[in-house]
C-alpha positions in Angstrom: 0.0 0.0 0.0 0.9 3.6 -0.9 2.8 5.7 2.6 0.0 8.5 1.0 -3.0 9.8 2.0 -6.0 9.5 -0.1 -8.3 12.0 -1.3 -10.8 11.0 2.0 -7.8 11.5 4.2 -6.3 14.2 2.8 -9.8 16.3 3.3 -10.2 15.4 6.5 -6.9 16.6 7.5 -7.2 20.1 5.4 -10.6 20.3 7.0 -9.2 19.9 10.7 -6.1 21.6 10.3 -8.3 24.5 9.4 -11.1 24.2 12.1 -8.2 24.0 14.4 -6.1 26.6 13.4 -9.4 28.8 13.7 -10.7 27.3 16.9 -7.9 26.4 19.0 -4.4 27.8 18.4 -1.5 27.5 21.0 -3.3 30.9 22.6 -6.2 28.2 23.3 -3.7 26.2 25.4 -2.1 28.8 26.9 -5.5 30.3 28.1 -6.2 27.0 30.0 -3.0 27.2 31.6 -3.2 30.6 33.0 -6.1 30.2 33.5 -5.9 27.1 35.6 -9.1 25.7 34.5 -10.5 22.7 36.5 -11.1 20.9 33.5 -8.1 21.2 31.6 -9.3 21.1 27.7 -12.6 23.3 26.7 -16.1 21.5 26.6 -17.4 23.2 24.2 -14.4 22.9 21.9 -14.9 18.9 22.6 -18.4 19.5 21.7 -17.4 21.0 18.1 -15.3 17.3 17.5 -18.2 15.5 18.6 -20.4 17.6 16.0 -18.1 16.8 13.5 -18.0 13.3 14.4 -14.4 12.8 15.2 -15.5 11.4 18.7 -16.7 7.8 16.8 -13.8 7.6 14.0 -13.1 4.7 15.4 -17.2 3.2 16.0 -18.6 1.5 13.7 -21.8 3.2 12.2 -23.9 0.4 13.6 -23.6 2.5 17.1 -23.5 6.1 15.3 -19.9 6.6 14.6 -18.1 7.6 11.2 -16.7 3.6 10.8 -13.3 5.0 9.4 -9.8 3.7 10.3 -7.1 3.9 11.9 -5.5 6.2 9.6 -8.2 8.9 10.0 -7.7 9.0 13.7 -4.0 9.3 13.0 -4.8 12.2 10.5 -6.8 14.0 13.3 -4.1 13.5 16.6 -1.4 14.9 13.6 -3.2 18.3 13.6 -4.2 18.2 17.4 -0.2 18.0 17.9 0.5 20.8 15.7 -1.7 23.2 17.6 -1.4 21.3 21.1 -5.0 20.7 21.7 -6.1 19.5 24.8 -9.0 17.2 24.6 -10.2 13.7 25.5 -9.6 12.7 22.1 -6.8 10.0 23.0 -8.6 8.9 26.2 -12.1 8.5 25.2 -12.2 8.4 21.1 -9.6 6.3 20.7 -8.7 4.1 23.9 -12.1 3.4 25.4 -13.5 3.7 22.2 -11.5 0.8 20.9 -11.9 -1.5 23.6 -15.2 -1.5 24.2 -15.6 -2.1 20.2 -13.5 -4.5 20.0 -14.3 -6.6 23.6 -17.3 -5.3 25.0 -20.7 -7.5 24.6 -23.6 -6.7 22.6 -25.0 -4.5 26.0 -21.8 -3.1 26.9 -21.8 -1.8 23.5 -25.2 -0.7 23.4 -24.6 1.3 26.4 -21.6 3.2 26.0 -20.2 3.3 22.5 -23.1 5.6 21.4 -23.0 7.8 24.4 -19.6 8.2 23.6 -20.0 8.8 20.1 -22.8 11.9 21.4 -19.9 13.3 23.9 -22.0 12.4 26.5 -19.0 10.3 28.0 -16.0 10.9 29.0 -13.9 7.1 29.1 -10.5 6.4 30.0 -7.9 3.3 30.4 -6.4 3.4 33.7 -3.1 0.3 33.6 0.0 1.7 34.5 1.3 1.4 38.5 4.8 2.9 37.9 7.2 5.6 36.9 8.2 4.0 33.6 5.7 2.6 31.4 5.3 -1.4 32.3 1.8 -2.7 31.1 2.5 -6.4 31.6 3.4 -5.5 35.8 0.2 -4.8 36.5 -0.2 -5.4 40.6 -3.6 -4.8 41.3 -5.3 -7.4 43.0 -8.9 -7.9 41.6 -10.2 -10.5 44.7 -13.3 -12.2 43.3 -16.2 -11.1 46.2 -19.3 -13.4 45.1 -20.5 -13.5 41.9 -18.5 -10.0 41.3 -14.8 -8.8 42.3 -13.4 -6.2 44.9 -10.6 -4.0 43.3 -8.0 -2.3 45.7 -5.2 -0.6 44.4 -3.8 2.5 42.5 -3.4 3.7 39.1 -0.8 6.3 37.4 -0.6 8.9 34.9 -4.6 7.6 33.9 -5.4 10.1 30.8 -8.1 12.5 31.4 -8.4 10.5 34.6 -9.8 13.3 37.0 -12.7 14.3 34.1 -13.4 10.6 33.0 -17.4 8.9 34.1 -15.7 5.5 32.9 -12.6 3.8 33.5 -11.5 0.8 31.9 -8.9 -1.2 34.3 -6.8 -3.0 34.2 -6.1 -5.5 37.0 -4.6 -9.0 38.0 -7.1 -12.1 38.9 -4.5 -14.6 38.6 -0.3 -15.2 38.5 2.0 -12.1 39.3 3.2 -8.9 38.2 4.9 -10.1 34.4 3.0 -12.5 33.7 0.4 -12.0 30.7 -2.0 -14.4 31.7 -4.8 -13.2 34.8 -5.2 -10.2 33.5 -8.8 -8.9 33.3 -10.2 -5.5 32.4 -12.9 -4.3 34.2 -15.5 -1.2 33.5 -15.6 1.1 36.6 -17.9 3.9 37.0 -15.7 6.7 38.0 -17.9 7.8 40.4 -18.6 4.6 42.4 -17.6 4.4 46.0 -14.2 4.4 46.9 -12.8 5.7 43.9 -10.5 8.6 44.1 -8.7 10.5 41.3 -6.0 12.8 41.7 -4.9 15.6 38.7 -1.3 15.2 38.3 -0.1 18.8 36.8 2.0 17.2 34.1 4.5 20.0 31.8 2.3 20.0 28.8 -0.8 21.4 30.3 -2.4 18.2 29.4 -4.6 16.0 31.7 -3.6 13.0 33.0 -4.2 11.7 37.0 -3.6 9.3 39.8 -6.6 6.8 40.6 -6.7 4.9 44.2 -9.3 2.0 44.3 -10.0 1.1 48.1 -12.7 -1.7 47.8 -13.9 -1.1 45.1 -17.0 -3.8 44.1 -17.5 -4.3 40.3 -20.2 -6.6 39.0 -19.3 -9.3 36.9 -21.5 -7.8 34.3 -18.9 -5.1 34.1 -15.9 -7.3 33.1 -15.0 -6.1 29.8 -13.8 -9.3 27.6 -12.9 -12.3 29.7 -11.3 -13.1 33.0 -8.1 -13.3 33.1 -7.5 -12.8 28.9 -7.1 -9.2 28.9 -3.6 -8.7 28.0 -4.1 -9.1 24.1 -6.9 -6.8 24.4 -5.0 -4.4 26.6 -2.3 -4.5 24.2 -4.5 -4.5 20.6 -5.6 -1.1 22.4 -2.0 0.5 23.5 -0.9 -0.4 20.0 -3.6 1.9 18.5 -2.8 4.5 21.4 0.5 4.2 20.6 0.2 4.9 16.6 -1.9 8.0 17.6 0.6 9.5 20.0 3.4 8.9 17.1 1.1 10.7 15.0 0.3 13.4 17.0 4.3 13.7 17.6 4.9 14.1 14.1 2.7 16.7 13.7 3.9 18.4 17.0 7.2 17.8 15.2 6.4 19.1 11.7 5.1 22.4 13.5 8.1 22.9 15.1 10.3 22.5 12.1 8.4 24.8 9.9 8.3 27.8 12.4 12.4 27.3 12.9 12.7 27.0 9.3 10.6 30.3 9.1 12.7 32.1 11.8 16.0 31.0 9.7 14.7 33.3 6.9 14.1 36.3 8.9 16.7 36.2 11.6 19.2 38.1 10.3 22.8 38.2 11.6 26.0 39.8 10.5 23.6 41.9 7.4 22.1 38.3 6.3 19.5 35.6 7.2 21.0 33.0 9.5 19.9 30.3 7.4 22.3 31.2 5.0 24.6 29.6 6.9 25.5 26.5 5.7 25.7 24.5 9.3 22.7 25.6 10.0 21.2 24.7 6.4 22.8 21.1 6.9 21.2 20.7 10.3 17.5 21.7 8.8 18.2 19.3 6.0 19.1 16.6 8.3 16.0 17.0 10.8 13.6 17.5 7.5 14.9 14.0 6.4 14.6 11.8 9.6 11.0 13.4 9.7 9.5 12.4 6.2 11.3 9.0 7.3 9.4 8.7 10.7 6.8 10.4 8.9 6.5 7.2 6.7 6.8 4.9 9.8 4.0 6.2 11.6 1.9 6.5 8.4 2.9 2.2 7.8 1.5 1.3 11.5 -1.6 2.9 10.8 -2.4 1.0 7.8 -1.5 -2.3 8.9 -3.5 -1.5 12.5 -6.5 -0.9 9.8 -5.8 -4.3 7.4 -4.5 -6.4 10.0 -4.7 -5.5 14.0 -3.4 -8.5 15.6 -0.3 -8.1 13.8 0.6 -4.7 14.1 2.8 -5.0 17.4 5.9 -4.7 15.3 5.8 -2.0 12.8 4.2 0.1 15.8 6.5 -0.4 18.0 9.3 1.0 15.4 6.8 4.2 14.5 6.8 4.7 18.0 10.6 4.5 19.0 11.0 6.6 15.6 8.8 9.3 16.4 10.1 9.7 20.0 13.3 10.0 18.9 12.8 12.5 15.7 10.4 14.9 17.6 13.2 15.0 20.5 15.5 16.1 17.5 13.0 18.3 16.2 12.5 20.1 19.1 15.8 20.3 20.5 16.9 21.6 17.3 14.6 24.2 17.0 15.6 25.5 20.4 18.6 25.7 19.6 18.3 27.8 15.9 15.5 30.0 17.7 18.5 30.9 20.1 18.2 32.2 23.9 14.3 33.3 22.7 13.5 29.4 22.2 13.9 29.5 25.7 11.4 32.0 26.9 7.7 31.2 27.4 6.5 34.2 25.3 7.3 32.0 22.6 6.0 28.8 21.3 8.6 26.8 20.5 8.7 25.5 24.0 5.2 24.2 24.6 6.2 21.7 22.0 8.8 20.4 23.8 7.2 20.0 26.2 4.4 18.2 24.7 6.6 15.8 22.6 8.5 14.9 25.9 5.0 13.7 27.6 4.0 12.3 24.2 7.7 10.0 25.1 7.0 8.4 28.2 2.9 7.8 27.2 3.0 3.7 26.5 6.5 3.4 26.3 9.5 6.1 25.3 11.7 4.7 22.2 13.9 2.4 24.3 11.0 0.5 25.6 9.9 -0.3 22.2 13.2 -0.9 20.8 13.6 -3.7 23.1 9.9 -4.8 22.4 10.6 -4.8 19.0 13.8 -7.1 19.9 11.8 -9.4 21.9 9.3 -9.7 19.2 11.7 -10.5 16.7 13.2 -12.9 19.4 16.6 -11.1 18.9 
């Protein structure tokens, strides 16, 4: 298949690069901030990407969703990360989205997906214990209580956690921490007795929170594929989280080349533009050519997500590493040409790294998924 967009794609990503320009520009994040708002992204800005459908890219139009692919959600989280947006896009359109598509049962579908699709919910996937980005050492006991289970336990850096009505978690119901088998998923109602979430204030003035459970009861109605078989529908789901957070890096990435590129034409030192200067021009040249190649990468995980999803472990795992590591450069490097300005918060160039470092650590930086890619090439 062609690493192009088609003429579908290609309109929906004019037609949201515009909206967004328009409707939520960096000044848009940089509002929230100041302001401290308690939500963290704007509700009714959410409510414009529900009207437009982007909420149910993912659903199939059986439950009122657009029934597109991977590859249009990737087209959409490229222009959020060129103008920063904060929104439960990731979390809820994607994520939850996803896994209750793809493992819910007939009910579980018929009561969430659509509400979802209508922005009425707000869904998130809470797996992670620790600092670094370990799905398989999932801890958290899930006791069986009955015909139900008692959860007890805590949760990090959940994604829109603290504005989420839904959690999907992830716990253990058999073997120990590495292990793939025991793991079940489980839909909690954020607002059900002893569950707690904490906002963590993270750089990027994006949402993300902490989550304690303390006996917690959960029907076995709410188990969300079956016991102790979650891991290949956790990870079917970080893979497609993972393509959209590359995608969204190479368009944080692609931002932040083209306004460095733009300040080497008027910066002018010693009576000419800097980017005259040949070091400099080798440096944009370099950074311009490992991005169309991650570019590719990215653009390769997302069709093979859409023609064949259990497979796609690999080739996202190296769109991952490979955005990580180019949007690092990108950034870095356009520090660096914007000079002792890059580092002020009047300007922009900042915010992105910022952004692109968070976008690193979510489900896995690029040396976890080198050596995932290792391990599933058995290297």
């Amino acid at each position: 298949m062609a690493l192009v967009l088609n003429d579908e794609q290609t309109m929906l990503r004019d037609n949201a690069r515009g909206f967004l320009a328009r409707n939520a520009p960096i000044a848009h994040l940089r509002a929230l901030r100041d302001n401290r708002d308690a939500d963290g992204f704007s509700r009714a800005l959410w409510k414009n990407f529900v009207e437009m459908g982007w909420a149910g890219i993912l659903v199939p139009q059986d439950y009122g969703g657009l029934g597109l692919g991977h590859v249009e959600a990737g087209v959409v989280a490229e222009e959020l990360g060129r103008t920063l947006t904060p929104s439960p896009f990731l979390s809820t359109a994607v994520l939850a989205a996803t896994a209750i598509a793809r493992a819910g049962t007939d009910k579980q579908k018929e009561n969430y997906v659509p509400k979802i699709v209508a922005g009425e919910l707000i869904a998130t996937l809470a797996f992670d214990e620790t600092a670094k980005h370990h799905s398989e050492k999932i801890a958290m006991p899930a006791a069986r209580v009955g015909n139900g289970f008692k959860l007890g336990g805590a949760k990090t850096f959940v994604i829109d956690g603290h504005v989420a009505n839904l959690l999907i978690v992830a716990a253990r119901t058999a073997g120990n921490p590495g292990d793939t088998v025991g793991i079940t998923l489980f839909l909690v109602d954020a607002n059900a007795p002893g569950v707690r979430a904490e906002r963590t204030a993270t750089v990027d003035t994006h949402n993300a929170a902490r989550i304690t459970f303390e006996n917690v009861n959960v029907s076995a109605d709410n188990v969300l594929g079956k016991v102790d078989a979650g891991w290949d529908v956790l990870e079917g789901v970080l893979n497609v989280g993972r393509a959209v957070v590359a995608s969204e890096m190479v368009g944080a990435s692609e931002e932040a080349f083209s306004r460095t590129v733009a300040y080497l034409k008027e910066r002018k030192q010693f009576g000419k533009a800097i980017g005259e200067f040949q070091t400099l021009q080798h440096r944009a040249a370099h950074l311009y050519c490992e991005l169309e190649v991650t570019r590719a990468a990215v653009l390769k995980s997302l069709q093979t997500l859409d023609d064949s999803y259990d497979h796609a472990g690999a080739i996202v795992s190296v769109a991952k590493a490979r955005a990580g590591l180019s949007a690092t450069l990108a950034v870095q490097e356009a520090v660096q040409m914007h000079g002792g300005i890059g580092m002020t918060d009047e300007f922009d160039i900042g915010l992105f790294m910022k952004r692109v470092r968070v976008c690193q650590e979510l489900f896995g930086d690029s040396n976890f998924h080198a050596d995932r890619l290792a391990r599933i090439n058995r290297y």
